[in-house]
C-alpha positions, -999 to +999 in steps of 0.1 A: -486+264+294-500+235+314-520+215+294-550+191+308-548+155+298-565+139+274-597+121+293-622+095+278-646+084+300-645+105+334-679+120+343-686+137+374-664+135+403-692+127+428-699+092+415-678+073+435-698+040+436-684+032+400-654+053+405-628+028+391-652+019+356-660+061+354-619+066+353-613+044+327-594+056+295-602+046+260-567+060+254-557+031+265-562+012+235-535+033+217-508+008+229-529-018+221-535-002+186-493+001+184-489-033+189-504-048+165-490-020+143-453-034+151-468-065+148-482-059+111-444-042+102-424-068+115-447-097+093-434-075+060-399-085+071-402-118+070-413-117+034-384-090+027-356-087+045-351-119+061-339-152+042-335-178+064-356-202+070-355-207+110-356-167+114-381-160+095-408-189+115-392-178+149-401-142+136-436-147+124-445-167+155-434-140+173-455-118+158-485-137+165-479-137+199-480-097+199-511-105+182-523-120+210-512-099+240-529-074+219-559-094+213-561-102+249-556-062+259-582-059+235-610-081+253-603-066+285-608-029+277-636-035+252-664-044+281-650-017+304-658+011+275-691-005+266-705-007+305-692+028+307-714+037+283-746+021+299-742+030+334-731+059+329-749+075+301-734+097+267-699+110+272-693+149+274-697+164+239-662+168+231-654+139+242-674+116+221-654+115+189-634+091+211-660+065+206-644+061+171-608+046+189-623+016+199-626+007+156-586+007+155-575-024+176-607-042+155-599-027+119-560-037+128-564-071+140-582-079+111-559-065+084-530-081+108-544-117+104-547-107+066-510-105+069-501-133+087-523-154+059-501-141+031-466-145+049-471-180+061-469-199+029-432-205+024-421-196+057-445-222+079-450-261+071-482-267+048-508-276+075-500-243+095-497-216+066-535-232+059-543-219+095-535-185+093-553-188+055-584-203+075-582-178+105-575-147+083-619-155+079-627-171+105-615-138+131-618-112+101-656-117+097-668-117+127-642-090+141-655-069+112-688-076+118-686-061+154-669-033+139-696-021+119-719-027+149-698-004+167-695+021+140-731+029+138-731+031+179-707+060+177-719+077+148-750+071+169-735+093+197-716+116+174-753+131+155-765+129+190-735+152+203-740+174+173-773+179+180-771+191+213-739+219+200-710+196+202-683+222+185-649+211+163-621+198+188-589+179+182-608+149+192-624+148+156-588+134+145-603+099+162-625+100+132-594+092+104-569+066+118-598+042+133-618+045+105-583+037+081-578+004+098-614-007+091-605+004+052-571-021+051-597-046+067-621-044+045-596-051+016-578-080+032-615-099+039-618-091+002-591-105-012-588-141+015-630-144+007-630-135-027-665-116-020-671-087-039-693-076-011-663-066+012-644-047-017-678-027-015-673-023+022-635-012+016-645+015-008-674+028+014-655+030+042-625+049+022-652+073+011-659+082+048-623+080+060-614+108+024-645+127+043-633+128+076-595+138+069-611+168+048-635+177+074-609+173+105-579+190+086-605+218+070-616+231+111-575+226+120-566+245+097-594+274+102-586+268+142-550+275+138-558+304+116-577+319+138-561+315+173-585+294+184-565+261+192-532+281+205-556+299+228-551+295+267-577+274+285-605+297+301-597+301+338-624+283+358-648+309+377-636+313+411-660+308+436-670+338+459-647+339+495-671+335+524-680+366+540-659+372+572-674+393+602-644+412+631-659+412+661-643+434+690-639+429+726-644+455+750-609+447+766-593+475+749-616+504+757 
């Protein structure tokens, strides 16, 4: 069974002025999202698995340049999905759930530079592991900061969608993993600022992330059950074949 692709941001065909911002993909932060992802795993083996000294600051600088081609990624897409969204207007209903990816690459980055904070001492000379200490709140906060902003835009969008009959589709899903990363950087503000104000934010947020897995594994579950999800796509209505007159000559008679 063919299966159609999973679109973010197209809207009608006909509008081929802004043709080449209409086709662009918020999937495409996913690779951006899995690179700092590798970036975050491979930081936890320099504190574990490897010993030596020269390895371990060739690996972590290595790791923060992944951090940057993903940051980099990161700023190009982000304006393309926002002016999407104001020249173009609200997404399809089930489509807007996707609003919620743009929170990963933010929520990661910040827990990432977390990371980098608590491997350096040790493994970098005493001036740099103080960097990464000072940059782990000097990006976090404001990162975060945008992140909320960005939050209440798509949850914005999402009461809008539900208002006008938007129905349960696997896009809810983008409502768990984005919302995860924003919990992990939460925490890690918390613990590099000391504020008890972002250990608030972190529990909030794990609140609503709790809500959403029960909520988007609940209508999978009931979808499966029910057929719903393995059913076939509807065919699209064919349209009616033009009438077609015979006309006959009088060369026969």
């Amino acid at each position: 069974m063919a299966t159609q692709p999973h679109p973010v941001l197209e809207t009608s065909p006909d509008a081929e002025p802004a043709r080449p911002l209409r086709s662009a993909r918020r999937r495409l932060l996913v690779p951006v999202l899995v690179a700092v992802l590798l970036t975050q795993m491979a930081v936890a083996m320099v504190t574990t698995a490897v010993r030596q000294r020269q390895p371990r600051q060739t690996l972590l600088l290595a790791c923060f340049a992944l951090f940057g081609l993903s940051l980099l990624a990161t700023l190009v897409m982000l304006p393309v999905v926002f002016a999407r969204l104001v020249t173009g207007g609200p997404l399809p209903l089930v489509l807007t759930p996707t609003l919620f990816l743009v929170l990963g690459p933010l929520g990661q980055s910040t827990t990432a530079v977390g990371k980098f904070a608590e491997a350096a001492p040790g493994v970098l000379p005493g001036p740099d592991s103080r960097g990464f200490a000072v940059l782990a709140v000097l990006y976090g906060v404001p990162v975060m900061g945008f992140a909320l902003l960005w939050l209440c835009l798509a949850t914005a969008h999402v009461v809008r969608a539900r208002r006008h009959g938007m129905g349960f589709a696997m896009t809810w899903w983008a409502f768990t993993f984005p919302v995860g990363t924003c919990v992990t950087g939460a925490a890690a503000l918390a613990r590099h600022t000391g504020l008890v104000a972002y250990d608030v934010l972190a529990c909030a947020l794990y609140v609503v992330l709790v809500a959403a897995w029960a909520v988007a594994t609940t209508h999978t579950v009931r979808g499966l059950l029910s057929g719903e999800l393995l059913a076939a796509p509807r065919p699209a209505p064919s349209a009616p074949r033009p009438a077609t007159g015979r006309t006959t000559s009088g060369a026969g008679r």
